[in-house]
N, C-alpha and C positions, 0 to 999 in steps of 0.2 A: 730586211729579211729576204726580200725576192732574189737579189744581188747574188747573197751568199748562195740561197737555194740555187739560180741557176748556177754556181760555181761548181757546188757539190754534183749536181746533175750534167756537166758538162764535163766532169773528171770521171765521172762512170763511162758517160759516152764516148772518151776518148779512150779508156778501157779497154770499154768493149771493139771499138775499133782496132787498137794497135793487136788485141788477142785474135781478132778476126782476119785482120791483113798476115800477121806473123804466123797463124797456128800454132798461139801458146796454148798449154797445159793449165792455163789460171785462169777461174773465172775474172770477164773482163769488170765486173765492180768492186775485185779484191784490186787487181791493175788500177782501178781507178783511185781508191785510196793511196794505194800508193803516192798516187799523182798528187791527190790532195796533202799528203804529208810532205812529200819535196815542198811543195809551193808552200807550206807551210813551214817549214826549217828555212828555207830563202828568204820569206819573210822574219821572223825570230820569235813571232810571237801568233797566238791565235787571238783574231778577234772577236768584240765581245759582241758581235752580230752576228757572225760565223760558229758562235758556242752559243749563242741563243736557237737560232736556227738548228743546229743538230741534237739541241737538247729537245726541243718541239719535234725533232723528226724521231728519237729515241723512246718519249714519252707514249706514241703512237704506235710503237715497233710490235706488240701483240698483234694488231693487225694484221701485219705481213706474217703471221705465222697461222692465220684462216687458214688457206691455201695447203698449206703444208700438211696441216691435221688433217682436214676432207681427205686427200692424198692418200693417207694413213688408213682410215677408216675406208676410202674405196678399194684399197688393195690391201685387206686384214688378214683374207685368208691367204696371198702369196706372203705375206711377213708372217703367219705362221707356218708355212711351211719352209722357211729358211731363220729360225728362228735360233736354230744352232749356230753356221756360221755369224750369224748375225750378232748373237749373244758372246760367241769367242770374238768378233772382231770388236766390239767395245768393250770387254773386259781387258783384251791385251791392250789396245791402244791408248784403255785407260794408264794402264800400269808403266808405258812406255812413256806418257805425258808426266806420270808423278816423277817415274825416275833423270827423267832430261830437266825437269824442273827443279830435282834436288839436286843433279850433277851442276846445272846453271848455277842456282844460288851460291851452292860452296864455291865455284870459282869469281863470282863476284863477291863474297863474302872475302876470299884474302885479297883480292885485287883492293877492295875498300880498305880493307885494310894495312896492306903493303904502301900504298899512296896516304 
């Protein structure tokens, strides 16, 4: 388990560095999965210590979301007073996400089908 965890933990860090040396636009533990997924297509398959260990760290993931809510609750009244744009940007990017995900499907839908 420690093996993998420090894998998981070592692909963020490399993340966060390459986002840090570059001045990307990504956070660097989105960067980091990345990394984790190449290494993981190079390999073929994921292992069953490496899905133990993420399943344990997934299981725990409320946690990391403490932080977030305080956040929320300390700054209630500036999120009421931007509660408009706030309210039109996830109502559209909702409606953006449904529509890219129907347009997605029907093109996988004939490519499945076409093959």
């Amino acid at each position: 388990m420690l093996p993998f965890l420090t894998l998981i933990l070592l692909c963020q860090l490399a993340g966060e560095l390459v986002v840090g040396a570059l001045a990307l636009p990504v956070p660097g533990p989105v960067l980091g999965m990345v990394f984790l997924f190449l290494i993981l297509l190079i390999r073929g398959q994921v292992p069953a210590q490496l899905e133990q260990t993420s399943n344990g760290l997934l299981r725990s993931m409320s946690l990391l979301f403490v932080p977030a809510g305080t956040g929320v609750i300390l700054h209630f009244q500036l999120l009421g007073e931007a509660l408009l744009p706030l309210g039109l940007a996830l109502v559209i990017s909702t409606l953006a996400t449904i529509f890219v995900t129907g347009l997605l499907m029907r093109w996988l839908g004939r490519k499945a089908s076409d093959g």
